[in-house]
C-alpha positions as CSV (number, residue, x, y, z in Angstrom):
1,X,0.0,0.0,0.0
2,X,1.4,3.7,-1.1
3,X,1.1,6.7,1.1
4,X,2.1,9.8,-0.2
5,X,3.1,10.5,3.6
6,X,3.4,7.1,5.8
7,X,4.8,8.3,8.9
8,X,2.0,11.3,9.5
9,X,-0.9,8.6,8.5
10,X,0.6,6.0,11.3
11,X,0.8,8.6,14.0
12,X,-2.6,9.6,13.2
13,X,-4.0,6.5,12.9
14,X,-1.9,5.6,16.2
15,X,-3.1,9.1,18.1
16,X,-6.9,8.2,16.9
17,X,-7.0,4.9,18.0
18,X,-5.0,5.7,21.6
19,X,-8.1,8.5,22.0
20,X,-11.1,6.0,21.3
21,X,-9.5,3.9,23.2
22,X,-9.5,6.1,26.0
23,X,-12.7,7.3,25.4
24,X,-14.2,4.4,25.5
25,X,-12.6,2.0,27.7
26,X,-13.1,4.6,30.9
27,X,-17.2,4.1,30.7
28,X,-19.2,3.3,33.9
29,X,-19.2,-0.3,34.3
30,X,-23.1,-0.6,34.0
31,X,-23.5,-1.9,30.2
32,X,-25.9,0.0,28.0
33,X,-26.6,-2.6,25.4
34,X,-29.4,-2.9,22.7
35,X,-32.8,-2.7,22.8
36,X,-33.9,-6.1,22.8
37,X,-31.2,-7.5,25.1
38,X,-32.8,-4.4,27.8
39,X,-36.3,-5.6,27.2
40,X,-35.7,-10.0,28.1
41,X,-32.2,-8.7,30.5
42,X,-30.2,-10.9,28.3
43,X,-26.6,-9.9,27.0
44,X,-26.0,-9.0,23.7
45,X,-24.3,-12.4,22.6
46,X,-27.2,-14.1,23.8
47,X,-28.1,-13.5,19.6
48,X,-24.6,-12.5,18.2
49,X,-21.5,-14.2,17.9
50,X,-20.1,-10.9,16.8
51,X,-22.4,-7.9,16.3
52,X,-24.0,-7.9,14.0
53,X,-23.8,-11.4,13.1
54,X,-27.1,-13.5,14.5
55,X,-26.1,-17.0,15.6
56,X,-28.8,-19.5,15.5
57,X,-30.5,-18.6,18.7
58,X,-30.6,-15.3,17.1
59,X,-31.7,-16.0,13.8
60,X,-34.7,-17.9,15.7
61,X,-35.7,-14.7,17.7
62,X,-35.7,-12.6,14.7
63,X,-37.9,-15.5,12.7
64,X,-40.3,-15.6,15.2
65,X,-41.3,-11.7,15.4
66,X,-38.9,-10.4,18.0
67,X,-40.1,-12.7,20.5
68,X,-37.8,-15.3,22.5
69,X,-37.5,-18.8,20.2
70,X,-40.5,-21.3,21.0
71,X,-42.6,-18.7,22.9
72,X,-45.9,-16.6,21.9
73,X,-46.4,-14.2,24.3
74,X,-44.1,-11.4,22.4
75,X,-42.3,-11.0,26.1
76,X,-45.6,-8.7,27.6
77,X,-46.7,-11.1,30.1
78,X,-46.9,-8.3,32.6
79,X,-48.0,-5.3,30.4
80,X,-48.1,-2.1,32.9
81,X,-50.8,0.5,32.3
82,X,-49.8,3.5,30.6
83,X,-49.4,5.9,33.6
84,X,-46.9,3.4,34.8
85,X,-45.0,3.8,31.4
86,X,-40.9,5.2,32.5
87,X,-38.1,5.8,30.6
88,X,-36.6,2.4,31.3
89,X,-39.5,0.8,29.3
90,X,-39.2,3.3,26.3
91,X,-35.6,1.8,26.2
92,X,-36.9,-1.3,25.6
93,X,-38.3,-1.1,22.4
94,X,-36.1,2.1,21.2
95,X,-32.1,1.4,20.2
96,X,-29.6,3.6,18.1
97,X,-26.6,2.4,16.0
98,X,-23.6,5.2,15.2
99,X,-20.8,3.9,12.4
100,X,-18.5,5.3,9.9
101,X,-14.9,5.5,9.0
102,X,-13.0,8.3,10.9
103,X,-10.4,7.6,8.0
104,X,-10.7,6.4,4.4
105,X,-7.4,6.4,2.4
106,X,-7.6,5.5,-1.5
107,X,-4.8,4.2,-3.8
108,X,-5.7,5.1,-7.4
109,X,-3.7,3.4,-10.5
110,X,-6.0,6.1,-12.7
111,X,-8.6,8.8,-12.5
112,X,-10.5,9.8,-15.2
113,X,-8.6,12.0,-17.4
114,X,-8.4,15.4,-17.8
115,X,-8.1,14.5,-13.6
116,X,-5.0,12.6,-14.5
117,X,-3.1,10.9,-17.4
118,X,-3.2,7.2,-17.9
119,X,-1.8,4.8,-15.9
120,X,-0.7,7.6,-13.2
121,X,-1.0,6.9,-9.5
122,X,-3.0,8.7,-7.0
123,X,-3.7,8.7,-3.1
124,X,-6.7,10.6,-1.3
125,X,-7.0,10.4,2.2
126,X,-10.0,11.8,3.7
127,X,-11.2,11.8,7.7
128,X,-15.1,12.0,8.6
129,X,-17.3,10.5,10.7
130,X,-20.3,9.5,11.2
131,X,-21.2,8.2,8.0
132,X,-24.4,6.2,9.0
133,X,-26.6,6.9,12.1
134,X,-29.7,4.6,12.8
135,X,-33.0,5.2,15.0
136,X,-34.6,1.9,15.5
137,X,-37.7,0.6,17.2
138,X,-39.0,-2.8,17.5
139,X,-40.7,-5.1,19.3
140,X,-44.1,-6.5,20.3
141,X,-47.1,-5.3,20.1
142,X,-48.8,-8.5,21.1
143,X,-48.8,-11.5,21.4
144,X,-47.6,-13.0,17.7
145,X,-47.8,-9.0,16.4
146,X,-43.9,-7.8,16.0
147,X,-43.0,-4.8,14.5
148,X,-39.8,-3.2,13.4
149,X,-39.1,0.8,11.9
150,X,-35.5,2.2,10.8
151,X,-35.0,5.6,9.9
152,X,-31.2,6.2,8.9
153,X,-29.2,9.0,8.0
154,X,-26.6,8.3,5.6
155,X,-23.9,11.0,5.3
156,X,-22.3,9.8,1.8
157,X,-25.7,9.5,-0.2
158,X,-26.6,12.6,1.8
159,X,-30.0,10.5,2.4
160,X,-32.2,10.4,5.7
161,X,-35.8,8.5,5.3
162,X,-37.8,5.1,6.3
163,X,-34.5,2.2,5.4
164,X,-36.9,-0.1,6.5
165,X,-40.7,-0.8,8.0
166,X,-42.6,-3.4,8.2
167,X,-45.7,-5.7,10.8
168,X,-45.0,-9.5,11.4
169,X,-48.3,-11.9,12.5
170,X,-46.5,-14.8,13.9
171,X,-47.0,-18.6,14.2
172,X,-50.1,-18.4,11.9
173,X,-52.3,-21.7,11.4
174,X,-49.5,-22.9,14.3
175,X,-46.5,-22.6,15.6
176,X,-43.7,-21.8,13.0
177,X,-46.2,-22.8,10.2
178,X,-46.7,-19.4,9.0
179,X,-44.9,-16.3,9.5
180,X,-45.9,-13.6,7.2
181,X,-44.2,-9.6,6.8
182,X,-45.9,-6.7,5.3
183,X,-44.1,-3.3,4.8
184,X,-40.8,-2.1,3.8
185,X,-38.1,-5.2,4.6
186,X,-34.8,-7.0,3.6
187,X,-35.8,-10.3,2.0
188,X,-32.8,-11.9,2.3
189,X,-32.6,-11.4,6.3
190,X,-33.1,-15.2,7.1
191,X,-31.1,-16.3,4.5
192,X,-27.6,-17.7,5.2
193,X,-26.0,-15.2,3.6
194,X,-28.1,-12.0,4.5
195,X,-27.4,-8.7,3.0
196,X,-27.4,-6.4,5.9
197,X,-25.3,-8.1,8.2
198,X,-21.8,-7.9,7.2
199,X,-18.6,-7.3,9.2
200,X,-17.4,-5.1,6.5
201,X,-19.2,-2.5,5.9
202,X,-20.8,-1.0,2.5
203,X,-18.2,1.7,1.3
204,X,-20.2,3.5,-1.9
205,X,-19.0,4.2,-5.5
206,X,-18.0,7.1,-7.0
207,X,-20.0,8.1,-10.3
208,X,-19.1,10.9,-12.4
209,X,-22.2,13.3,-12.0
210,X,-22.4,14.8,-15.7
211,X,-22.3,11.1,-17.5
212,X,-23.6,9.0,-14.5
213,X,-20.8,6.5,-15.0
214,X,-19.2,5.0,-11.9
215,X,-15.5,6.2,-12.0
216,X,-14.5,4.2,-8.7
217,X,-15.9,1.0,-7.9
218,X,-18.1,0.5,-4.6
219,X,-16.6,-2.3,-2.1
220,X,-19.9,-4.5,-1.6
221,X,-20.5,-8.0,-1.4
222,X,-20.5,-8.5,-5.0
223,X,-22.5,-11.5,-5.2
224,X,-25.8,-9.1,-3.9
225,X,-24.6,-6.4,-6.4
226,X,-26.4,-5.4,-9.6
227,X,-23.6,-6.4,-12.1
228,X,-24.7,-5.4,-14.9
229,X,-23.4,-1.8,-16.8
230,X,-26.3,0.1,-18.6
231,X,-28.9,-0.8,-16.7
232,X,-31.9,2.0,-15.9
233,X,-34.7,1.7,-13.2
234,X,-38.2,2.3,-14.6
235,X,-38.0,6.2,-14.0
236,X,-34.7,6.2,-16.3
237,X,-31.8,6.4,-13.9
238,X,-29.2,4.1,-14.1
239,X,-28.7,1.6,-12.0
240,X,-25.3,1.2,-10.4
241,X,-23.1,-2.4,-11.1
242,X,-22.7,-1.8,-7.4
243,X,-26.0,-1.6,-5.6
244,X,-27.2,-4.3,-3.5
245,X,-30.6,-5.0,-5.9
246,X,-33.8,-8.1,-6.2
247,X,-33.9,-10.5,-3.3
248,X,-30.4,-8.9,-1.6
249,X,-31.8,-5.5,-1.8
250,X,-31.5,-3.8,1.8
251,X,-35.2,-3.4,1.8
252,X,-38.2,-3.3,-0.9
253,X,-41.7,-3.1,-0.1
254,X,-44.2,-6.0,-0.2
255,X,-45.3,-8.8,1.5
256,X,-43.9,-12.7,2.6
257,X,-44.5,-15.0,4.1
258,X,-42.2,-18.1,5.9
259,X,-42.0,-20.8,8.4
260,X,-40.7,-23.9,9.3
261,X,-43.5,-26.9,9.4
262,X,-41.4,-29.8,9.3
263,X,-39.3,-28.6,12.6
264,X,-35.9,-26.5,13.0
265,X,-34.2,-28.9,9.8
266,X,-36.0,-26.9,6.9
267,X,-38.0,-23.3,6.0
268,X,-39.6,-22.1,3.5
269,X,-39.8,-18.7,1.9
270,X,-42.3,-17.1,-0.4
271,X,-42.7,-13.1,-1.4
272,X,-44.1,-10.7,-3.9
273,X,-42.5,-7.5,-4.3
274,X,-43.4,-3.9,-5.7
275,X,-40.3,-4.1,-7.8
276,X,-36.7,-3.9,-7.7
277,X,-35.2,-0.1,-6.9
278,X,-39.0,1.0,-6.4
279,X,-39.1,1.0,-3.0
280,X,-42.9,2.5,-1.8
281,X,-43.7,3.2,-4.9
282,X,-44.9,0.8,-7.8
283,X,-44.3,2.4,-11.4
284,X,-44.9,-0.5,-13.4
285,X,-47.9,-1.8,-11.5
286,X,-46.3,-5.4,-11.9
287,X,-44.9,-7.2,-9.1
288,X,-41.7,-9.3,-8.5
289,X,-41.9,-12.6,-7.1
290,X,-39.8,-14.9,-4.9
291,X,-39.9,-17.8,-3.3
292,X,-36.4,-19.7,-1.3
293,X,-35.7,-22.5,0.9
294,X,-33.7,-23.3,3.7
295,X,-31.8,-26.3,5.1
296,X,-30.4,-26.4,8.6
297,X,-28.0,-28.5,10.3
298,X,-26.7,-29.1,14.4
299,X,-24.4,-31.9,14.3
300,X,-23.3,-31.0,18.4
301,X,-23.1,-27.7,20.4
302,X,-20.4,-26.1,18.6
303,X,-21.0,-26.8,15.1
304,X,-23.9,-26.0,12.5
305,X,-24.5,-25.1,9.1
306,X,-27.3,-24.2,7.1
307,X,-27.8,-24.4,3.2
308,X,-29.9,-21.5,1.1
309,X,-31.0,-21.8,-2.3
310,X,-33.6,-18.9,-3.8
311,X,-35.3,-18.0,-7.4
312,X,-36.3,-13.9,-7.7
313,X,-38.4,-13.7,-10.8
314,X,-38.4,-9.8,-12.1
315,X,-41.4,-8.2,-13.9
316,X,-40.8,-5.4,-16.2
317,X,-38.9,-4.4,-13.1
318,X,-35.9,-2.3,-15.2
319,X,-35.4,-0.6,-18.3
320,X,-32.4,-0.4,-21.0
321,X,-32.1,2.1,-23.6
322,X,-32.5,0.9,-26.8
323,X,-31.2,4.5,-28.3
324,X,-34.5,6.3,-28.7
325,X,-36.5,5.0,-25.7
326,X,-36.2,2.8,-22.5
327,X,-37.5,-0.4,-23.3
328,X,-38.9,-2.4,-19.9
329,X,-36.9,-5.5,-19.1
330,X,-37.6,-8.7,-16.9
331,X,-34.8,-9.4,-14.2
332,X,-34.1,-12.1,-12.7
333,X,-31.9,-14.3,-9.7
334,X,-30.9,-17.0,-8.4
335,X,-28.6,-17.8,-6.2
336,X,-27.3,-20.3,-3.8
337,X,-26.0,-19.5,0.2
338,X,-24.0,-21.2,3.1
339,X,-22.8,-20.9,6.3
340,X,-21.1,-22.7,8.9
341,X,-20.6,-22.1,12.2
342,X,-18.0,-23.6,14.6
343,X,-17.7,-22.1,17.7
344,X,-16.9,-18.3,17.3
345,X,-16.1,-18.7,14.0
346,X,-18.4,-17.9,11.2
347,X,-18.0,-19.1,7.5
348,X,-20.3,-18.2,4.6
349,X,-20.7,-17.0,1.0
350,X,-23.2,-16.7,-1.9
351,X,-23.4,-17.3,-5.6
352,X,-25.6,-15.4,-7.4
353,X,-26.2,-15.8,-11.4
354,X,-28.7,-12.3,-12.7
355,X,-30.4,-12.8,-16.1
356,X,-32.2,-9.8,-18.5
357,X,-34.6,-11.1,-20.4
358,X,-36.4,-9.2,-23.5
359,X,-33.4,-7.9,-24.6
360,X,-34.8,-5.4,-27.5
361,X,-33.0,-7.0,-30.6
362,X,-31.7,-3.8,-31.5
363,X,-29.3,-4.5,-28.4
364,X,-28.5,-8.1,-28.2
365,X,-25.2,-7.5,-30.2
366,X,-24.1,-4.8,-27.5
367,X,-25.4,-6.4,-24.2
368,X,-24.5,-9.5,-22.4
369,X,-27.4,-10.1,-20.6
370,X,-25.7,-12.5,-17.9
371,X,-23.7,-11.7,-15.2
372,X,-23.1,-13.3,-11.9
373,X,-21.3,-12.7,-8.5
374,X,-19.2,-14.7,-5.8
375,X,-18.8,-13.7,-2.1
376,X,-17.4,-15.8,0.4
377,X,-16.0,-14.3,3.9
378,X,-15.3,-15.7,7.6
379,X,-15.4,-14.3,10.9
380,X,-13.3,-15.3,13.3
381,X,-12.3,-14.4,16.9
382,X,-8.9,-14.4,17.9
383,X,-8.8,-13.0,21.5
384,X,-12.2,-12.7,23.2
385,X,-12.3,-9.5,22.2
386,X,-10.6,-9.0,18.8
387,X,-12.3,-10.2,15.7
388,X,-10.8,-10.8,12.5
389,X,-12.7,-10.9,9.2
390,X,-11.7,-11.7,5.5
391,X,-13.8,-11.4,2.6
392,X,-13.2,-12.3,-1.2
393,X,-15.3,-10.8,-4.2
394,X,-16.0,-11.5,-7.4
395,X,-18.0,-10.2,-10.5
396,X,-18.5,-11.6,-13.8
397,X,-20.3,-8.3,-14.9
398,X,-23.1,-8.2,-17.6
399,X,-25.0,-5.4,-19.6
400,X,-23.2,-2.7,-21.9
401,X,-20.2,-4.7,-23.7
402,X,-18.2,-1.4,-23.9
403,X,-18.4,-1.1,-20.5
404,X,-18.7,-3.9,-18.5
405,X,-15.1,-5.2,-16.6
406,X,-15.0,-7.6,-14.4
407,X,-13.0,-7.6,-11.0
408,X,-12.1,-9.4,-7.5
409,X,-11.3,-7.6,-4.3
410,X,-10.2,-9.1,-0.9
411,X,-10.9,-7.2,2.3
412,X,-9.3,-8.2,5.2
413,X,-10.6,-6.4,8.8
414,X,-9.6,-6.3,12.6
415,X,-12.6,-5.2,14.7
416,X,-11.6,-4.6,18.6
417,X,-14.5,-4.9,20.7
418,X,-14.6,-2.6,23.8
419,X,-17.6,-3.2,24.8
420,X,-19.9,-5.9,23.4
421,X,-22.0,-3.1,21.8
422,X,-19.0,-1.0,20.8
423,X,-16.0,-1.8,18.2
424,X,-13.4,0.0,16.3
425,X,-11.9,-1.5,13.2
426,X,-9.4,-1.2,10.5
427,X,-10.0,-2.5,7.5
428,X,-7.9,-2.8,4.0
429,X,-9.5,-4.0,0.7
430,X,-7.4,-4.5,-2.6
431,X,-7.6,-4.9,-6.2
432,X,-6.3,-8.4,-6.9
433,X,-6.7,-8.1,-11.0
434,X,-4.7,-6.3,-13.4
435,X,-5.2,-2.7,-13.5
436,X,-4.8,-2.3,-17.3
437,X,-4.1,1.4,-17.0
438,X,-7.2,2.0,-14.7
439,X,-9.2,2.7,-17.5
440,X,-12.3,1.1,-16.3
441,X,-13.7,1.8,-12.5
442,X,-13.6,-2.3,-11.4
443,X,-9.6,-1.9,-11.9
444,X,-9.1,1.4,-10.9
445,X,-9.3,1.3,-7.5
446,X,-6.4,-0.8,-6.5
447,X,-6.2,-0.2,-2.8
448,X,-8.7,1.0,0.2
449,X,-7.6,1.7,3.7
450,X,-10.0,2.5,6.7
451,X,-10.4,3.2,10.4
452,X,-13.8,3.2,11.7
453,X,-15.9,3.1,15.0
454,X,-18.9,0.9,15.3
455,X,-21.5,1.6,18.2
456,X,-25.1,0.5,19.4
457,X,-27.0,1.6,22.0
């Protein structure tokens, strides 16, 4: 990795770290952990292995509506009368989470001229924080009624509104037969690989704002990422190779339902959709459909797996320009997830193949309307505290032939925890293909460096 000035970055990295450090370590010894672990008095890796990671107790308690695996009650056995409301019960059903990189240092092999000739090499180090700051509340609001609502403010997209929304009626027709959503969610968040629970964080792209083309390549999971180059939503904007899109979208608005009838081994999944990028709206009046299963596995106390497999069928649900007009598109997914688990160590990764069909025939010679994506990553824990994290990418990118480049990143991550509910990190991410003069955004970027605080409250 280049700096343009290594000694000043290592003593500020060094001063920064030495600060949070004492900032945080020098904390009344009373924990103020999330909300759910307030409202049942549990501790917060009662459902984590490592924030935000769910092990398998936790992915129960989120499958059955924020209520405690096996039980129906929603944890309001003894509901107080409004005038005995407090503060402390607010608490329980109200949690914030605070993250960003304090320092973000890019290595460029090229930047788009006139910026810079061919081939030449440029840093940029910036320093910011926060980045991303979450308001949450969820709970219960009876017995088998959950409910959960985000609103996030998101510095870089200089965004704030609803991320996501949504009621759950659980153990319908039984228990764990039927567990249906309905609002704004993540439809990937009981998958084994789900979207919005990564160790390393989404760092964005950057897209030239006069041609809309993506001059530095977004660090994402690429096997949840669009992939495909030319690619409009149905109100004409294009749609980034990077952005997490169909069933790994961070949220979309609809409803599902899912449950496990046979017993813990196997669950089902089924959705419908507005439509991809159309979040409470619904331009095309058609709706995207999806349907997944899931196969789980506990051999003995410290080891289990589980086994995804899901089909996301688009409908008219994007747009290509055809030179004159955009011309509506179906498309689709499907992908295939795993994760194992041993101990504090967590092991998973996706494959995802994305297909456009109705190419207009006035494109099929310019667009390859395949694509697919590879992400596989591990968690591990090295001290009790001190989690290490490594994750490998991979896109075959689809959609404008003059465009499209594929590209594979590794990230590798240390996240000290100083506090079960609050981590810093520094992560590095690098280009492991050719840069061929950085002339397209996958190659590019050849190096990322970044310090960061997590914290939830």
């Amino acid at each position: 990795m280049r700096f343009t000035s290594p000694y000043l970055l290592v003593s500020c990295i060094g001063i920064l770290l030495e600060l949070v450090g004492t900032g945080l370590v020098f904390v009344p010894t009373a924990q103020a952990i999330p909300a759910f672990s307030r409202k049942y008095e549990i501790n917060c890796t009662v459902c984590h292995t490592a924030p935000p990671r769910l092990n398998t107790f936790g992915e129960r308690f989120l499958e059955n509506g924020y209520q405690l695996p096996g039980t129906e009650d929603g944890g309001i056995t003894a509901k107080k009368n409004l005038g005995d409301l407090n503060l402390d019960d607010v608490t329980n059903y109200i949690g914030v989470r605070l993250r960003g990189n304090v320092l973000r240092h890019y290595t460029f092999e090229q930047q788009n001229p006139p910026v810079a000739e061919s081939g030449v090499v440029q840093n940029k180090a910036v320093f910011g924080f926060p980045e991303v700051f979450s308001l949450f509340t969820a709970g219960t609001l009876a017995k088998n009624i959950g409910f959960f609502a985000e609103l996030e403010s998101h510095h870089e997209e200089d965004a704030i509104g609803i991320e996501r929304a949504f009621l759950t009626f659980n153990n319908i027709l039984g228990k764990d037969i039927a567990h249906v959503r309905v609002g704004k969610f993540d439809p990937s968040a009981t998958s084994s690989f789900s979207t919005l629970r990564q160790q390393l964080e989404f760092i964005g792209e950057s897209v030239n704002a006069t041609t809309s083309l993506v001059q530095r390549a977004g660090l994402f999971p690429l096997a949840i990422a669009a992939k495909f180059y030319g690619l409009r939503d149905r109100s004409g904007t294009d749609i980034s190779p990077y952005a997490p899109s169909l069933y790994n979208a961070v949220a979309e608005t609809g409803v599902e339902v899912r449950g496990r009838p046979f017993g813990d081994w196997f669950m089902y999944q089924l959705g419908m959709l507005n439509g991809s990028h159309e979040r409470f709206g619904d331009l095309n009046k058609g709706k995207d459909v999806y349907g997944a299963i899931r196969f789980d596995y506990a051999w003995f106390a410290n080891l289990s797996a589980s086994l995804s497999g899901f089909a996301y069928l688009g409908n008219s649900n994007a747009t290509i320009f055809d030179g004159s007009n955009n011309v509506d598109v179906n498309w689709h997914r499907y992908g295939i997830a795993a994760h194992l688990r041993y101990k504090m160590m967590d092991l998973y990764g996706m494959f995802t193949l994305d297909q456009i069909n109705q190419v207009p025939s006035t494109m099929v010679a310019n667009f390859d309307r395949t694509a697919s994506g590879l992400t596989i990553a591990a968690d591990a824990y090295v001290t009790d505290r001190t989690l290490v994290s490594v994750r490998y990418d991979s896109m075959d990118a689809g959609g404008d032939r003059t465009q499209r480049v594929s590209q594979s990143f590794v990230g590798l991550q240390v996240k000290q925890y100083v506090r079960t509910n609050v981590a810093i990190y520094a992560r590095n991410d690098f280009n492991v293909r050719n840069p061929e003069d950085g002339n397209a955004a996958a190659r590019n970027l050849r190096n990322a460096f970044f310090v960061g605080i997590d914290v939830a409250y």
